[in-house]
C-alpha positions, 0 to 999 in steps of 0.5 A: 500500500502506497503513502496516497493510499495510507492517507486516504484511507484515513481521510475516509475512515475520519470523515466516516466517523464524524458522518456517523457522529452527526447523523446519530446526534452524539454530543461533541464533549468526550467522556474519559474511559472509566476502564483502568487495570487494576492489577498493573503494577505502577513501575510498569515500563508503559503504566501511562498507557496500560492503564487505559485498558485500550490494548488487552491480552484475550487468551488464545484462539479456537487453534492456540495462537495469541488473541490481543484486542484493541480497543478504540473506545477506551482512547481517552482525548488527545490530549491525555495520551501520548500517541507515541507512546501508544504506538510503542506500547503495541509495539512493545506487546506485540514483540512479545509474540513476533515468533508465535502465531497470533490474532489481533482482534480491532475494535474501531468503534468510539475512534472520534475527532478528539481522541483520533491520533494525527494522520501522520501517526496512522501513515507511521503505524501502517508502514511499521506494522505491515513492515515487521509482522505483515499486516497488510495481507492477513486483514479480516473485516467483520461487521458484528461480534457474533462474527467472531465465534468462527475465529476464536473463544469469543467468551474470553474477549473482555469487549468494551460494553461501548462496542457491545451497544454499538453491535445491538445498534448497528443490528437494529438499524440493518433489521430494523428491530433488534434480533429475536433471542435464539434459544440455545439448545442444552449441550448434548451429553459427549461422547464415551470417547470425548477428549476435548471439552470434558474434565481429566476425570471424564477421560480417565473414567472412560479410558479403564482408569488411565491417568494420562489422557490418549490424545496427550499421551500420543501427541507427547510421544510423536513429538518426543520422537519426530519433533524434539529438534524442529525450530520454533515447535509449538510457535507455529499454528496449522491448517484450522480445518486439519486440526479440526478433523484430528479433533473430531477423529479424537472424540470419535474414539478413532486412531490418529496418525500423524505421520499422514499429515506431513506437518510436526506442527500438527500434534503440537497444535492438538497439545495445546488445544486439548489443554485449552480446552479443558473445563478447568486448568490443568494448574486449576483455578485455585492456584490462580491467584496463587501463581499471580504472587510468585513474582513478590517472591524472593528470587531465592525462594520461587523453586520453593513456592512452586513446588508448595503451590504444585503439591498442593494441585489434586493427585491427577492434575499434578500427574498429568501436569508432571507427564507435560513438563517432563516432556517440554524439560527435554524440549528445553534441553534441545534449544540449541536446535529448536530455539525452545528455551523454557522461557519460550515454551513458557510464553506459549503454554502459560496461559494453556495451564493456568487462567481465571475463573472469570474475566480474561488475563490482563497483559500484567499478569502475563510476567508471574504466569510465565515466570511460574510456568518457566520455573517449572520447565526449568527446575523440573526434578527440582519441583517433581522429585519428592511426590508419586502417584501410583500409575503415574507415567512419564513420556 
């Protein structure tokens, strides 16, 4: 996309804000976002624009890829944020996962004239982005919310009650009156050979007491044979529709083999989804604000805490989780190859492991969960040596 371009885009998309504004009737006068992160620590290195809430980290997609919002509504007026600062805090997250696959999930609405940064900034912030993470050919647009439910967990998305209003709005106006309300159907009962969306308990129940799931077992083991020195395993996402049918094979109680797909990425994909999709963390929700406190832990007493806060996991939890981070305690070993250091599996199996109850992890919490899942690849007999389960298994 040429500069002419970049400035007409923007020309448009302003004058189409202020079109909307007048013919809806909105007042001129701009109401500050009452969105601020509580749980962000102030000595973060971007607290003047954290806080707002206007970039937020919303789990993972249906295929384990990263999933960041932005949220336009939450800019306050121009005057009270510093745009460049802004530009380098998206920056500054997105790098975080400029090896992974991810998502950007954009919310325009609420982009006015006072709180819209200048068109030199959208020029600079164009160019910037579809020159290191090639944004310009990997654009979706959306009309509605509902849209969403395709590409990811849309009950994960902390969506600004403002756009949430604008959606019911934009519905109302396209079918002149809001939508009926569609009765959702109860679940059906899963399969006796579900592995997806049902508890560890399910799966050892109808799998004559097994402690370690199938699909994790086999996608351990084909990994552990095939993949362990592959570059960047488990940063690399896979055909949506494969994973889809290896999901279905698995809840059909169906033989899988991988070596039919000629993709490595394939089984590590099916890994992380199966934990994603658990009803609860493989780490539990208990633990969670447990593990938010490690990093006011003294650095000479985390291994310490970790092990506490492992051994108190319920018994099948703590195996499976043992029989996991055994095996990415080898990937680590094969860095030198792979590129998989435990800190790089940590930022892409820590919010597999462990997530709120409620709500979506916010980009502060980020650090202590990783930081916790990174200990446990890295002091892994350390964490593990002093307690067995009858049956438990390694990879």
């Amino acid at each position: 996309m040429s500069e002419i371009d970049y400035e007409k885009l923007a020309e448009i998309e302003l004058q189409k804000d202020e079109t909307e504004d007048a013919q809806s009737g909105q007042e001129k006068t701009f109401m500050s976002p009452p969105f601020e992160d509580t749980e962000l620590n102030i000595n973060h290195p971007y607290y003047d624009v954290a806080r707002h809430g206007i970039i937020q980290l919303a789990g993972d997609d249906n295929f384990g890829r990263k999933v960041i919002t932005f949220s336009c509504c939450r800019m306050p007026p121009s005057h009270q944020l510093n745009h460049t600062r802004l530009l380098e805090y998206l920056k500054y997250t997105l790098d975080h996962y400029v090896e992974n696959d991810y998502m950007v999930v954009y919310f325009h609405y609420g982009l006015k004239s006072l709180n819209k940064p200048s068109l030199k900034w959208l020029q600079t912030a164009y160019k910037e982005f579809d020159r290191n993470h090639k944004f310009g050919k990997k654009i979706t647009y959306l009309n509605y919310l509902s849209d969403l439910r395709e590409h990811l967990k849309y009950d994960q998305l902390n969506i600004p009650q403002e756009v949430i209003q604008h959606d019911e709005n934009l519905r109302r106006k396209q079918k002149g009156k809001l939508s009926p309300v569609v009765k959702i159907p109860p679940p059906r009962p899963p399969l006796p050979t579900q592995q997806f969306g049902v508890s560890l308990q399910y799966i050892k129940d109808k799998n004559k007491g097994e402690l370690i799931p199938p699909v994790m077992k086999e996608t351990v083991s084909y990994l552990k044979r095939k993949g362990l020195q592959v570059e960047g395993l488990f940063r690399r996402s896979a055909s949506v529709q494969t994973i889809k049918d290896v999901q279905k094979l698995y809840n059909q109680g169906k033989s899988v083999n991988f070596d039919d797909y000629h993709d490595i990425h394939i089984p590590a994909v099916i890994l992380k989804t199966f934990l994603r999709e658990l009803p609860q963390p493989l780490l539990t929700f208990e633990c969670y604000d447990h593990i938010l406190g490690i990093t006011s832990v003294e650095s000479s007493l985390r291994v310490t805490r970790c092990k506490q806060i492992i051994h108190g996991l319920p018994e099948h939890n703590y195996v499976v989780l043992k029989y996991l981070i055994c095996f990415l305690h080898m990937v680590s070993h094969e860095s030198i190859y792979n590129r998989m250091t435990a800190s790089s599996l940590a930022c892409v199996f820590g919010l597999n492991l462990i997530w709120p109850s409620k709500g979506t992890v916010s980009l502060s919490a980020l650090v202590p969960l990783n930081l916790f899942t990174e200990l446990l690849i890295d002091f892994y007999v350390n964490i593990f040596n002093s307690r067995t389960v009858p049956g438990e298994v390694l990879p």
